[in-house]
C-alpha positions as a LaTeX table, in Angstrom:
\begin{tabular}{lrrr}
\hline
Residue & $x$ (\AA) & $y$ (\AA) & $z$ (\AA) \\
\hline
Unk1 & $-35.26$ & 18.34 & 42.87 \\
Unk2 & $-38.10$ & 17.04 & 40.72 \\
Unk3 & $-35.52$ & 15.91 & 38.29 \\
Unk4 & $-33.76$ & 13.84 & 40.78 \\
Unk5 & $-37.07$ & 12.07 & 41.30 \\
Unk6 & $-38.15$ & 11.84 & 38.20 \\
Unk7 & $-34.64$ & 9.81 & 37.48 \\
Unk8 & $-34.96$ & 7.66 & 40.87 \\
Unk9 & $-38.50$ & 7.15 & 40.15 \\
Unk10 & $-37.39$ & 5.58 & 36.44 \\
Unk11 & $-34.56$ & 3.32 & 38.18 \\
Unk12 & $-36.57$ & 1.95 & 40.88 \\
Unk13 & $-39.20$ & 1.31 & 38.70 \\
Unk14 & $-36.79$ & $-0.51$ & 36.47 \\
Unk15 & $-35.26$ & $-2.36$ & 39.25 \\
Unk16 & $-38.75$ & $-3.39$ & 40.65 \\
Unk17 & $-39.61$ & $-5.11$ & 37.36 \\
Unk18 & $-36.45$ & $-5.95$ & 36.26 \\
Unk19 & $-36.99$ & $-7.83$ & 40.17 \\
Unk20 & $-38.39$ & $-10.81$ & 37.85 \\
Unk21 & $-35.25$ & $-10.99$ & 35.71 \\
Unk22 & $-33.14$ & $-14.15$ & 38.07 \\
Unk23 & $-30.28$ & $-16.08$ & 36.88 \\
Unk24 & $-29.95$ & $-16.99$ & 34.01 \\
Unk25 & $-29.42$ & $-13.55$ & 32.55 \\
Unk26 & $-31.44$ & $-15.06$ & 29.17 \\
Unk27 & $-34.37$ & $-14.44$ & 31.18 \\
Unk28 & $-36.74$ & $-11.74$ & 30.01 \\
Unk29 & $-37.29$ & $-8.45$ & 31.00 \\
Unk30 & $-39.85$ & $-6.26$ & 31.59 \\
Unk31 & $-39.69$ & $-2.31$ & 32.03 \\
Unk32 & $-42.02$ & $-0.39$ & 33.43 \\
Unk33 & $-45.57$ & 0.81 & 31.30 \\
Unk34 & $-44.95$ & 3.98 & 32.98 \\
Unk35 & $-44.86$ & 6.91 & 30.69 \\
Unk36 & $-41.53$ & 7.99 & 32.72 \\
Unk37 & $-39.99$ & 4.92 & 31.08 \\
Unk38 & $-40.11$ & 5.36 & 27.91 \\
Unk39 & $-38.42$ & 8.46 & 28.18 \\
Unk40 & $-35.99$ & 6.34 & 28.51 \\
Unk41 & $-36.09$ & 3.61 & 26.84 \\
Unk42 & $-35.69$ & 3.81 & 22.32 \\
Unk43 & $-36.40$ & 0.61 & 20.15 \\
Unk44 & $-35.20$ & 0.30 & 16.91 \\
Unk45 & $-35.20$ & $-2.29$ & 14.24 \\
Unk46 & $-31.76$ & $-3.71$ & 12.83 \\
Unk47 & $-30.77$ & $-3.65$ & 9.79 \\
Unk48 & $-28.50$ & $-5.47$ & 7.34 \\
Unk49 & $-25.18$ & $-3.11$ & 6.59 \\
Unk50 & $-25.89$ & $-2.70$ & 2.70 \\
Unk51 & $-21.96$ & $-2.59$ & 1.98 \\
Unk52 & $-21.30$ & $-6.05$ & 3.60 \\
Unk53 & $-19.03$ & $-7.34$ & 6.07 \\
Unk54 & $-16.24$ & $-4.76$ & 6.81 \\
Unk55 & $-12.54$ & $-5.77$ & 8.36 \\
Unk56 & $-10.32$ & $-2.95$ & 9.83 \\
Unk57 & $-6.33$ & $-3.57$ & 9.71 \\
Unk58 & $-3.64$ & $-1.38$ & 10.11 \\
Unk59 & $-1.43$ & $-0.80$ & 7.04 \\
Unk60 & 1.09 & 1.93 & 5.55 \\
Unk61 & 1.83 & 3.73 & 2.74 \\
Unk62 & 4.58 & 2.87 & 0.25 \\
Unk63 & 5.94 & 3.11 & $-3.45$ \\
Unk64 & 4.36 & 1.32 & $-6.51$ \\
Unk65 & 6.74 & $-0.91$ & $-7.06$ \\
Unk66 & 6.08 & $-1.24$ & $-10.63$ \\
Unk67 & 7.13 & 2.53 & $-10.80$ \\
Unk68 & 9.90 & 2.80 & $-8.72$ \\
Unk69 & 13.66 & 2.27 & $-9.66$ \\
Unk70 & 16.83 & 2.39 & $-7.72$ \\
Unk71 & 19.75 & 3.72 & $-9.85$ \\
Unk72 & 23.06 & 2.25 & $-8.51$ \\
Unk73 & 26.24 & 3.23 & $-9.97$ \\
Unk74 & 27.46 & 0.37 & $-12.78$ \\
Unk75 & 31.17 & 0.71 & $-12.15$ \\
Unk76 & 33.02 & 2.54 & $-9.64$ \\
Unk77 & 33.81 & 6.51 & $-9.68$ \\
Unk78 & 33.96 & 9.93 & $-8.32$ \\
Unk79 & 31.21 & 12.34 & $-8.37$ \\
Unk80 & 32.08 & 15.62 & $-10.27$ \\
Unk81 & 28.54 & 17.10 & $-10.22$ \\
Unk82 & 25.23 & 16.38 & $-9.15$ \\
Unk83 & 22.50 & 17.25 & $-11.75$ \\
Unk84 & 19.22 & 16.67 & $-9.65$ \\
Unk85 & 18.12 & 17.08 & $-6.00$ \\
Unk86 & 15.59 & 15.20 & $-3.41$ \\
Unk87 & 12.05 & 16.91 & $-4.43$ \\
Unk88 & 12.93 & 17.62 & $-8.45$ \\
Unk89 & 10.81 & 16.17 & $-11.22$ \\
Unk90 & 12.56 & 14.50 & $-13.80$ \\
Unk91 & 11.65 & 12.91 & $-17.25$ \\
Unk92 & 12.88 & 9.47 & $-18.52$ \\
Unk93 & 16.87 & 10.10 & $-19.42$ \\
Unk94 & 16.72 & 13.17 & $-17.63$ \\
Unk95 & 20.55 & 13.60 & $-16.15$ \\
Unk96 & 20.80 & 12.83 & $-11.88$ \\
Unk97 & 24.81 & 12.85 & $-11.32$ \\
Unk98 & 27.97 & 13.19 & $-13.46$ \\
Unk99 & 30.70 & 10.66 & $-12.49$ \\
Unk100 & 34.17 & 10.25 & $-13.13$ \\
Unk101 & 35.42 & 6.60 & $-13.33$ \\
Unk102 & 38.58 & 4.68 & $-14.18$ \\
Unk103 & 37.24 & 1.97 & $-15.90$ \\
Unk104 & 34.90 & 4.48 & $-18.12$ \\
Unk105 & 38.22 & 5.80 & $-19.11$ \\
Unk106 & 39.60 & 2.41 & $-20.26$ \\
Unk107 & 36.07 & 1.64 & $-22.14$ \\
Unk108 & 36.54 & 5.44 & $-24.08$ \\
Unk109 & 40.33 & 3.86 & $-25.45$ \\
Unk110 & 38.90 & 0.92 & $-26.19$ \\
Unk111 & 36.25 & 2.85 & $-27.91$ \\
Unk112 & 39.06 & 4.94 & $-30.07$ \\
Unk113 & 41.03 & 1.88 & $-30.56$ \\
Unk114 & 38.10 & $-0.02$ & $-32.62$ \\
Unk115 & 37.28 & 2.80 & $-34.36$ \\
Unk116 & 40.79 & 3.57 & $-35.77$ \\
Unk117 & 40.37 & $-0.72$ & $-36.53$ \\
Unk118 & 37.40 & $-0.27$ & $-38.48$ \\
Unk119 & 38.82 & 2.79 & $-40.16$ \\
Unk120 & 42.04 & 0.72 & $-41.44$ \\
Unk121 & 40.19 & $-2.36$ & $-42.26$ \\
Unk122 & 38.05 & $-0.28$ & $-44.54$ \\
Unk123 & 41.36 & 1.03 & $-46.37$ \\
Unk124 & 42.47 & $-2.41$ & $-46.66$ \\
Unk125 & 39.12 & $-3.64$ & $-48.14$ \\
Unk126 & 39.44 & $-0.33$ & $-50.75$ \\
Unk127 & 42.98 & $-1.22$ & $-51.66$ \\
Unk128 & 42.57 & $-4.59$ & $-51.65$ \\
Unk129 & 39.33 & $-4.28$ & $-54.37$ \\
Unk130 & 41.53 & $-1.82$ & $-56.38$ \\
Unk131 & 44.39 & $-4.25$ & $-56.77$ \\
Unk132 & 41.94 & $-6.82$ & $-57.36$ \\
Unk133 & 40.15 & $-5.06$ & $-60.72$ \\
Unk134 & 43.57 & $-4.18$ & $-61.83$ \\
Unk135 & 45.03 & $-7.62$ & $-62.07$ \\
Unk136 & 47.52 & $-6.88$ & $-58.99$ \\
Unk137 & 45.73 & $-8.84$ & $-56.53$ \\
Unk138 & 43.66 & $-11.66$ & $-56.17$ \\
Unk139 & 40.31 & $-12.48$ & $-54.98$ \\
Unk140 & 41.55 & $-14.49$ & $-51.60$ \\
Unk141 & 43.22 & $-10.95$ & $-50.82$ \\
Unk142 & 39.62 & $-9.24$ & $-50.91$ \\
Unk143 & 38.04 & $-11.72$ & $-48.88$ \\
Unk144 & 40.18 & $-11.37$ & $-46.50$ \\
Unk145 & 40.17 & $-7.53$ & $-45.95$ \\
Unk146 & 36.17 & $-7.44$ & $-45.77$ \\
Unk147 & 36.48 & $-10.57$ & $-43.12$ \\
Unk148 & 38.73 & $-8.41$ & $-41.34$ \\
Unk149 & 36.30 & $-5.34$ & $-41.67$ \\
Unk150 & 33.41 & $-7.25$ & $-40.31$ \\
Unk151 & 35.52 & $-7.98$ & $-37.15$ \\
Unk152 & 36.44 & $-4.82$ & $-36.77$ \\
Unk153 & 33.19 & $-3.21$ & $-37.02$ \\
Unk154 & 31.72 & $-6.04$ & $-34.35$ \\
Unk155 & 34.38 & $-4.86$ & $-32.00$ \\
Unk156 & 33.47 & $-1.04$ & $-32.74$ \\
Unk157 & 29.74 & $-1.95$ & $-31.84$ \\
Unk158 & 30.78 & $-4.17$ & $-28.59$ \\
Unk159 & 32.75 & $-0.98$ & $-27.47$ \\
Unk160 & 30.05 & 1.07 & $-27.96$ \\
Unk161 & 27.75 & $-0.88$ & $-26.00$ \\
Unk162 & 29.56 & $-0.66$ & $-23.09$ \\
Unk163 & 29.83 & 3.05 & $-23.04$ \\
Unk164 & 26.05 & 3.00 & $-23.69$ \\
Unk165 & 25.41 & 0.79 & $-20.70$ \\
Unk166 & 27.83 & 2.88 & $-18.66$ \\
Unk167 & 25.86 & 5.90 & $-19.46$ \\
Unk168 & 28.75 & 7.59 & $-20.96$ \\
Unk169 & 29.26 & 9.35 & $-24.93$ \\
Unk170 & 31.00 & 7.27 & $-27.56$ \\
Unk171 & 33.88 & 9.61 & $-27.49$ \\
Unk172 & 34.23 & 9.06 & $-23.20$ \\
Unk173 & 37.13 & 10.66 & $-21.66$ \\
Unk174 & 36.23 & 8.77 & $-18.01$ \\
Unk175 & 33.30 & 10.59 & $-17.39$ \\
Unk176 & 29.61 & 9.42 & $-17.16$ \\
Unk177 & 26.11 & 9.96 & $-16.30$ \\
Unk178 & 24.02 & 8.30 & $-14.56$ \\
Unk179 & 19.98 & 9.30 & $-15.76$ \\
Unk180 & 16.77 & 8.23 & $-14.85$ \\
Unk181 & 14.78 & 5.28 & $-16.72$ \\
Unk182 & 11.83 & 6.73 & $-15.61$ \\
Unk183 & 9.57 & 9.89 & $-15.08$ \\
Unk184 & 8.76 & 10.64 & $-11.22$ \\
Unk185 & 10.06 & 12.63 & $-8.38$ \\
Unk186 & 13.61 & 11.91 & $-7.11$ \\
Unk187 & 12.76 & 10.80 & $-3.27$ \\
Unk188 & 16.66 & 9.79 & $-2.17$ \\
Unk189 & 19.85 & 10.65 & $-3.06$ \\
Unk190 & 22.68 & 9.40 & $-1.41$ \\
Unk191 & 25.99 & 10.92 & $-2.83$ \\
Unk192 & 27.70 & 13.71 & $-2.76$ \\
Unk193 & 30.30 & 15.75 & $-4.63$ \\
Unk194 & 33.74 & 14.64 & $-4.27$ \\
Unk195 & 32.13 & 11.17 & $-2.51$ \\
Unk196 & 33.10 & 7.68 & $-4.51$ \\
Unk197 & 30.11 & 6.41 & $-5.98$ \\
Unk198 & 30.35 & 2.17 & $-5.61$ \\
Unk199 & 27.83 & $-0.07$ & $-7.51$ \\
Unk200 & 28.00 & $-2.19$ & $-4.29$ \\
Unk201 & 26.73 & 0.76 & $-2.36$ \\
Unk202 & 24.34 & 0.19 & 0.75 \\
Unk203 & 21.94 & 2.80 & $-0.66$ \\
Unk204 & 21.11 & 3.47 & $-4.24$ \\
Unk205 & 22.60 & 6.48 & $-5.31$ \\
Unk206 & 19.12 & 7.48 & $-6.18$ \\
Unk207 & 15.96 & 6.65 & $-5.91$ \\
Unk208 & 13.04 & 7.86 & $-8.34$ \\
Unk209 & 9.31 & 6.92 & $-8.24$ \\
Unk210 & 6.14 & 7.91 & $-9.81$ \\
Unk211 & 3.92 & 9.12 & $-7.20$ \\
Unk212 & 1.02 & 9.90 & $-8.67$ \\
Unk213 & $-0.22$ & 6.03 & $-7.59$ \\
Unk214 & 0.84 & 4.26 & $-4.56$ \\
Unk215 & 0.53 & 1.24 & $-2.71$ \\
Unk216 & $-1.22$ & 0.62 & 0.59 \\
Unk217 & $-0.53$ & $-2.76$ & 2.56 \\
Unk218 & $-3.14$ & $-3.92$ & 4.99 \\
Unk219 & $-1.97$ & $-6.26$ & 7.62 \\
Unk220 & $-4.42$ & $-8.90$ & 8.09 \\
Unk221 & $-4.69$ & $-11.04$ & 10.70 \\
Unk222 & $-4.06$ & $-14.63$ & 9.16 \\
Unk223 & $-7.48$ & $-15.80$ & 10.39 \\
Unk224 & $-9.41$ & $-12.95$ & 8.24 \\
Unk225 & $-7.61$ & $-13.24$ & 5.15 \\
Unk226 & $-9.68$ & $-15.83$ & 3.34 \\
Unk227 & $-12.45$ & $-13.62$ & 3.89 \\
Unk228 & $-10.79$ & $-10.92$ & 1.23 \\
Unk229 & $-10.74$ & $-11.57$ & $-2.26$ \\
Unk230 & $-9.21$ & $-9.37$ & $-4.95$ \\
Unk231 & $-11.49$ & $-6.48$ & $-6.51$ \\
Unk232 & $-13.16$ & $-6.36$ & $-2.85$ \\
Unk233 & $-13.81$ & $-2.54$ & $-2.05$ \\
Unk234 & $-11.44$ & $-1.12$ & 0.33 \\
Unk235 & $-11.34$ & 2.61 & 2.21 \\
Unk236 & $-8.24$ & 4.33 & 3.68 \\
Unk237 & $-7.55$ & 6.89 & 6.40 \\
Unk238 & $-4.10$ & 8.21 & 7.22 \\
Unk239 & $-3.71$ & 10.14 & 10.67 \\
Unk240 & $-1.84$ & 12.42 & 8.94 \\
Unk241 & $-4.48$ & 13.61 & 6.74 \\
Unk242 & $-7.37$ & 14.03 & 8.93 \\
Unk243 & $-10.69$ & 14.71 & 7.23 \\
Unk244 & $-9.58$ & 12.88 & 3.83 \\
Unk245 & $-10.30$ & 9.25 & 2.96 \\
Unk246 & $-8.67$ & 7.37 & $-0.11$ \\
Unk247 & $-10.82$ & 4.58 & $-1.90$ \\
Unk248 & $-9.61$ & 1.56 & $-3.66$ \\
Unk249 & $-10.14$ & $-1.92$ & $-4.37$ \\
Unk250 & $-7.96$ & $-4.74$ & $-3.76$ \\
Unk251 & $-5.03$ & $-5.58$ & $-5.86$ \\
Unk252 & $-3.63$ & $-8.79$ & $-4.59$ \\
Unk253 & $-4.04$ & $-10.87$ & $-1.38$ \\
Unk254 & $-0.53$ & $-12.21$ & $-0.77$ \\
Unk255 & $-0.18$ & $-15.97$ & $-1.36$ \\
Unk256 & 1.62 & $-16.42$ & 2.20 \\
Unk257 & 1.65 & $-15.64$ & 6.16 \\
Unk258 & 4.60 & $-13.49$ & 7.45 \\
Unk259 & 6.03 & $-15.86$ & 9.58 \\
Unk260 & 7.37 & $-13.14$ & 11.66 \\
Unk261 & 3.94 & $-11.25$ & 12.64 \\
Unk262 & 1.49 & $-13.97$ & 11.63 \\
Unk263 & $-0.04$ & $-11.54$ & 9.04 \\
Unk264 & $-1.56$ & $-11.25$ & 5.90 \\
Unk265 & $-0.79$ & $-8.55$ & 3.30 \\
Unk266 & $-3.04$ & $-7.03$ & 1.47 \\
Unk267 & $-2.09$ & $-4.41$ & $-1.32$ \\
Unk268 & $-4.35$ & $-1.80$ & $-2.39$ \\
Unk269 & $-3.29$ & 0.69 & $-5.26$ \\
Unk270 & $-4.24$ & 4.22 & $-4.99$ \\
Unk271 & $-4.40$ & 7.28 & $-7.41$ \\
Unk272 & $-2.16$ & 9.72 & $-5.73$ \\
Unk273 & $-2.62$ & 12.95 & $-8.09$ \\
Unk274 & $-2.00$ & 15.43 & $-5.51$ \\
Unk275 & 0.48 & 13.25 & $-3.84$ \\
Unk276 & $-0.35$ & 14.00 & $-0.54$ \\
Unk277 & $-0.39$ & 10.50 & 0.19 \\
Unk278 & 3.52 & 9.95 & 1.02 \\
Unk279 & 5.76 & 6.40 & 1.55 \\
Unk280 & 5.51 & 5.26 & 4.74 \\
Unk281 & 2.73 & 6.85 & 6.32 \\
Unk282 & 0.62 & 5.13 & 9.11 \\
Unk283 & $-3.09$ & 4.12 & 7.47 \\
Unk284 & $-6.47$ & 2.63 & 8.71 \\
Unk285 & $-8.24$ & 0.72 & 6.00 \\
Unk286 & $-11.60$ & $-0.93$ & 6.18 \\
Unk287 & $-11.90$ & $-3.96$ & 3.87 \\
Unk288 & $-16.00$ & $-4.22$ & 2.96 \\
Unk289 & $-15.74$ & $-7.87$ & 2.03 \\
Unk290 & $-18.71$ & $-10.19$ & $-0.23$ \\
Unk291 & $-19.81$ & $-11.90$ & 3.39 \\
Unk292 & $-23.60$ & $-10.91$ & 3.73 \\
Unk293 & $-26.53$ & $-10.98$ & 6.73 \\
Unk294 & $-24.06$ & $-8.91$ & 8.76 \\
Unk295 & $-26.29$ & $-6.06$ & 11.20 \\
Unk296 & $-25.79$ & $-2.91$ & 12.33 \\
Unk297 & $-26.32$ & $-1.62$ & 15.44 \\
Unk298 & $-25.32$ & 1.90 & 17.37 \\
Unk299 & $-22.26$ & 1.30 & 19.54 \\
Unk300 & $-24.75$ & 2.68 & 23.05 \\
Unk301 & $-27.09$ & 0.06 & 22.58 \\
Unk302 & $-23.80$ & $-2.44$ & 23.60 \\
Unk303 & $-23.77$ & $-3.45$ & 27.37 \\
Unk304 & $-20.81$ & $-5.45$ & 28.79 \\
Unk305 & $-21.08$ & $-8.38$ & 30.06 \\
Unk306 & $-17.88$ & $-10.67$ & 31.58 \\
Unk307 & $-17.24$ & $-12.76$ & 27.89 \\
Unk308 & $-17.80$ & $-9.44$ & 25.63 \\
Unk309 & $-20.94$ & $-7.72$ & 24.64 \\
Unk310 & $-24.52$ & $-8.19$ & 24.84 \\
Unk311 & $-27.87$ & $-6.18$ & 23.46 \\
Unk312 & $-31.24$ & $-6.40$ & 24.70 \\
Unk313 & $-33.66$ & $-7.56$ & 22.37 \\
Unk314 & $-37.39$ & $-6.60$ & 22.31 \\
Unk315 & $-39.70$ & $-9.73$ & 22.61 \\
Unk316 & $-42.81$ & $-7.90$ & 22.82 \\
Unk317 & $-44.01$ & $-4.32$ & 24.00 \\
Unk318 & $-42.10$ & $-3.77$ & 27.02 \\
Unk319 & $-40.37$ & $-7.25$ & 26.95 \\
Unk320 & $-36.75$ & $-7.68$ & 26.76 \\
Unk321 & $-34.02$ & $-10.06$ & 26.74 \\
Unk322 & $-30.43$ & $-9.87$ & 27.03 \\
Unk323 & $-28.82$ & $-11.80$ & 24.11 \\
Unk324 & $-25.32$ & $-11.90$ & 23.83 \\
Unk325 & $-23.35$ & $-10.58$ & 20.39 \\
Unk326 & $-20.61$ & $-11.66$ & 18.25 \\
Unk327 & $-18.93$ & $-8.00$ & 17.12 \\
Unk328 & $-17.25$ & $-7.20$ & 13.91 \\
Unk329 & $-15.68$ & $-4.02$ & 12.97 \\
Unk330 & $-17.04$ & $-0.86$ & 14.67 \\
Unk331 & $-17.83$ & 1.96 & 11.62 \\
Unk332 & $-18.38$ & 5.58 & 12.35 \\
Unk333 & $-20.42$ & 4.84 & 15.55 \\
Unk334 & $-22.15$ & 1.43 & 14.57 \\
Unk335 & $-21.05$ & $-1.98$ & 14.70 \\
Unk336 & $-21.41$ & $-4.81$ & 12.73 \\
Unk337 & $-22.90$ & $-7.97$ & 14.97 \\
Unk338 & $-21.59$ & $-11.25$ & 12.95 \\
Unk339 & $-23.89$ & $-13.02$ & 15.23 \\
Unk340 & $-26.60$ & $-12.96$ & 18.04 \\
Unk341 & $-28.94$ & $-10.81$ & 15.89 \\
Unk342 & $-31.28$ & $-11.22$ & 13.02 \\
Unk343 & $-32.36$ & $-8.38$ & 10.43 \\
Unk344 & $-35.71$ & $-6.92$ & 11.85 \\
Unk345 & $-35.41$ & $-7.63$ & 15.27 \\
Unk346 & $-35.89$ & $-4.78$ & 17.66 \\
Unk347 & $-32.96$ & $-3.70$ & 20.12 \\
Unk348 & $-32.59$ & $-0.74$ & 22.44 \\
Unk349 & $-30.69$ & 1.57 & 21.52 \\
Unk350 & $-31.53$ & 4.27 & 24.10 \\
Unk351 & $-31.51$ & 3.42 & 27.88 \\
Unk352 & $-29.97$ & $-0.05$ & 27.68 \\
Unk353 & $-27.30$ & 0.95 & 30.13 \\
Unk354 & $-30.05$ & 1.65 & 32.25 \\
Unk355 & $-31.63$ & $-1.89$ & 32.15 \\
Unk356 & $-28.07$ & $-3.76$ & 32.54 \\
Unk357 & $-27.64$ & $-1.43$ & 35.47 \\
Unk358 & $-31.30$ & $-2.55$ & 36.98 \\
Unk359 & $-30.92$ & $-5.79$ & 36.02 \\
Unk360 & $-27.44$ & $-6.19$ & 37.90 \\
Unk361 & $-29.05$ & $-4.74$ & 41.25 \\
Unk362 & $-31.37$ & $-7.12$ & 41.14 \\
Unk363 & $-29.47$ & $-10.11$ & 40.29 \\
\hline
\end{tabular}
């Protein structure tokens, strides 16, 4: 019982001063001197946030694009055996599938042919040098051969090009292999054995990326974007890792607006050692941006008022007004106030839901 009157004696002790407060609402208050009122009632000074102005987007997880490759069949074949699964770690040239193709076929004859060329024009150039230093043949007739050597040779090294390029031996009897050009974890594979493997495929047959860095897009509003500047200090939080937050600076502001969403992008690259991070996760990152004078102030010491928030401001001992505030991004219980405040002044930041609530009897 003498706790319900200590609380009624607090409001109507509020409401009788707060009697003074009439519209407008800039008007000052005044709580009570009573000792039961400051109970109540915490001041605190504001101060500047010391990591700048902070911006909160959504954004989402996805591959480095500068180590990530899609490996798409060159020419069209069927699989014989599959040499690497979703989850495996493989090295650059590390073998993925082993494919048997047509076309491979025709490059391994055309392979055998220009050898057995080069092989018979270098006879002819041997003959044709002997005949030559014994008076049998003339000097036109060597010429000749070793022009017809050189072509032969060309066409040998053309042939073997496109078995390279095909992934396939120089000696190719239709099969070939398709390997990785890089060193990462194989994240998608989309064929099977016995399946036709098509270089105009929907999917790539596989896709391999180095995960130990990632990329994290923030969406930006397009009206915050100039406000972010590359190198600017950036911190991420993934629902699905609760507890763990990623830092990072900014890597590139994209030059454009999706026209789609009215966004900005934002790409932040992130060491990913333990790879827990993974492609298309859901992330919260907080962009602290070079923008300074930007206060803090606890998120209870915010009243509501019908255009957003307000705070009320200590004028003198026991004097208050109610100043309306501009808010930025809320951080770990505090928000930043881009305007209505200056560094130093004194708000409540205990009991101001009990002066709003006064002050609206009243008024």
């Amino acid at each position: 019982m003498a706790s319900r009157v200590g609380h009624l004696v607090v409001f109507l002790s509020l409401a009788f001063v707060t009697g003074a407060c009439r519209p407008p609402r800039t008007q000052p208050c005044q709580t009570p001197p009573a000792a039961t009122a400051s109970a109540f009632v915490r001041v605190e000074p504001v101060a500047l946030d010391a990591e700048g102005a902070a911006i909160v987007a959504p954004g989402n997880v996805t591959f480095d694009e500068e180590h990530v490759a899609a490996i798409i069949p060159p020419v069209q074949g069927r699989v014989m055996r599959l040499l690497a699964a979703p989850g495996d770690h493989v090295a650059v040239g590390a073998p993925l599938a082993s494919v048997y193709s047509a076309e491979v076929a025709g490059a391994g004859a055309g392979m055998s042919e220009a050898r057995i060329n080069r092989i018979a024009a270098e006879q002819s150039v041997a003959r044709a040098e002997r005949l030559a230093a014994e008076g049998a043949g003339s000097q036109r007739d060597v010429i000749d051969a070793r022009t017809a050597l050189a072509t032969a040779r060309a066409e040998e090294q053309r042939a073997a090009a496109v078995l390279r390029s095909l992934g396939a031996p120089a000696m190719a009897v239709g099969l070939y292999t398709l390997r990785a050009p890089l060193s990462g974890t194989v994240v998608q594979r989309s064929l099977r054995v016995g399946a036709e493997a098509r270089p105009d495929a929907s999917e790539p047959a596989f896709l391999v990326a180095d995960l130990d860095h990632v990329w994290v897009l923030a969406h930006l509003h397009e009206a915050q974007g100039s406000a972010v500047r590359v190198g600017d200090r950036a911190q991420i939080e993934v629902p699905a890792l609760p507890g763990r937050h990623f830092t990072s600076t900014v890597d590139h502001v994209a030059d454009a607006v999706d026209p789609n969403t009215r966004t900005l992008v934002v790409r932040i690259r992130v060491e990913n050692a333990d790879h827990a991070l993974k492609p298309e996760m859901f992330a919260r990152v907080t962009l602290r941006t070079r923008a300074a004078g930007v206060v803090l102030v606890p998120l209870h010491a915010l009243v509501t008022q019908s255009q957003g928030y307000a705070v009320f401001v200590e004028t003198s001992p026991g004097h208050f007004d109610r100043r309306a505030v501009t808010l930025g991004a809320e951080l770990d219980g505090r928000a930043q106030v881009l305007s209505g405040l200056r560094p130093g002044e004194r708000v409540v930041v205990d009991g101001a839901l009990l002066l709003d609530a006064a002050a609206e009897q009243v008024l």
